[in-house]
C-alpha positions, 0 to 999 in steps of 0.5 A: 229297353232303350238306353237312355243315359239321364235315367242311368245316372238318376238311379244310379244317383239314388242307389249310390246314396242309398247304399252309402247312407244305409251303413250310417244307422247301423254305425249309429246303433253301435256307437250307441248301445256299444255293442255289435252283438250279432253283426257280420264282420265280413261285409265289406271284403268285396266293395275292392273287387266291385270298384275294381270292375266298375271303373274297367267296364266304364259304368255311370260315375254313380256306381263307380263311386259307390263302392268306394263309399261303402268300401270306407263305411263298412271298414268303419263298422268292421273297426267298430266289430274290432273295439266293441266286441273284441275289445281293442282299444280306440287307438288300435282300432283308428291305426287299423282303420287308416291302414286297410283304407291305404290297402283298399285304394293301393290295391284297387288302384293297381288292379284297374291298372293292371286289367285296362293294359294286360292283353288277358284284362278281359278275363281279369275282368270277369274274375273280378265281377264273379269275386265281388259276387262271391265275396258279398256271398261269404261276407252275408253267410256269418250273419246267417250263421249268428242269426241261427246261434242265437235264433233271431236278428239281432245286432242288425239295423232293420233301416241298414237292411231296407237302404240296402236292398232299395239301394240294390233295386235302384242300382240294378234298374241303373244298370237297366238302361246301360247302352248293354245291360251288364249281367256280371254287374247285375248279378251284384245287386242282385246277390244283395237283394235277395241275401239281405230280404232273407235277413229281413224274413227272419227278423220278421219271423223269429224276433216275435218268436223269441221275444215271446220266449222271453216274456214266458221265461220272465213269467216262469222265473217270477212264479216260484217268488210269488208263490214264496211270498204269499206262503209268508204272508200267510204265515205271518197273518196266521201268527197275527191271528194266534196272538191278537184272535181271529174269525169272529172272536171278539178280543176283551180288553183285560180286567181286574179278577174281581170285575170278571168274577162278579160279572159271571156271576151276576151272568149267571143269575140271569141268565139260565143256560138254555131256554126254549119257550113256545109261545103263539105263532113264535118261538123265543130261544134264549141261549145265555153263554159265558162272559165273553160271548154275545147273547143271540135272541129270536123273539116271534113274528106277530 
């Protein structure tokens, strides 16, 4: 592809921003749940060795600044890992902070300095394009780690993952129209691309899975309860029952003695105990019972 140097600093541009933007929401997430359960510590070991080969192989001022930016975001979520989940206090944290970006510049500094001079610099210079490499590589492989511990992603700003791998893709076409594609830098973004689309697959594979487990396991643990609760309902209406009557029963408010006795005599008078007299085309059934009970008749069609 021919060079064209408007088009390198335009996608360079773009990936610069996004990949110094993409560390933001995640920052946010932990600022906000107070919590970095599941997030990789080590991310930001190789922006020194990335800044140190861009400034020697003169790459778009883009990406020169690029991982000086991210360099500084990923320390800040790295201090963030050290207060949340180690639980150093606040101050610590910010001494922590401001001495690893005093080593970050010192470092990077007289490294440049030291690969533009020497007469090996070129070999310096591979060294450190293939360590930023590895670097990001060993920084991705604790995330995997916690995402196989706990069986999904968490602790991971999905929008984190997407700056990261767009950055990676606007970065990489940048390099595209260098006037000599650089395949050491290249292999960077390209590193990063692919690490990070894996975490993405696996939020996409396992968060479902396991929220699933989740709902089961709720389901699970609230059966036994309602199962106890409706065995005391019942036992408690059963109790209900034996006190007040149940069924059909018709409970009869108390009377005196004398009211009962003359109402089952009287009853009785009346009454006979079990009558079935057939007349015409119907059958008349008389059935008399105690005091208490409703008498049932059935008088002929017709």
């Amino acid at each position: 592809m021919p060079h064209n140097h408007a088009a390198e600093n335009i996608l360079g541009t773009i990936g610069t921003v996004l990949w110094t933007g993409q560390l933001i929401p995640q920052i946010w997430k932990s600022w906000r749940e107070k919590s970095t359960e599941g997030l990789s510590t080590t991310l930001m070991y190789g922006a020194p060795a990335t800044g140190v080969y861009n400034i020697v192989q003169h790459i778009n001022i883009p990406l020169i600044i690029q991982p000086q930016l991210f360099g500084a975001l990923a320390a800040l979520s790295w201090t963030q890992c050290l207060h949340y989940s180690r639980k150093l206090s606040t101050r610590l944290c910010t001494a922590i902070y401001i001495s690893y970006l005093i080593v970050f510049a010192a470092f990077e500094s007289g490294m440049t300095y030291v690969t533009s001079t020497s007469i090996h610099g070129q070999e310096f210079l591979r060294f450190f394009g293939v360590f930023s490499v590895v670097l990001i590589v060993i920084g991705l492989i604790p995330q995997y780690i916690e995402i196989w511990r706990l069986g999904e992603v968490i602790g991971i700003s999905m929008v984190f993952m997407a700056l990261d791998i767009a950055g990676g893709v606007f970065s990489l076409l940048s390099l595209v129209f260098r006037r000599q594609f650089d395949a050491v830098a290249s292999a960077t973004y390209i590193c990063v691309i692919v690490m990070d689309g894996i975490v993405v697959i696996c939020a996409l594979v396992l968060n479902p899975r396991s929220r699933r487990r989740r709902r089961e396991a709720a389901l699970r643990a609230s059966t036994p309860s309602t199962i106890t609760t409706t065995i005391s309902a019942s036992a408690e209406g059963a109790s209900r029952a034996r006190e007040t009557g149940s069924g059909m029963t018709i409970r009869i408010p108390e009377k005196k003695s004398e009211d009962v006795a003359s109402h089952t005599s009287h009853s009785q008078e009346e009454a006979p105990s079990d009558i079935d007299v057939e007349r015409g085309a119907g059958i008349k059934a008389y059935r008399g019972r105690k005091y208490g009970v409703v008498s049932e008749w059935r008088w002929p069609c017709g």
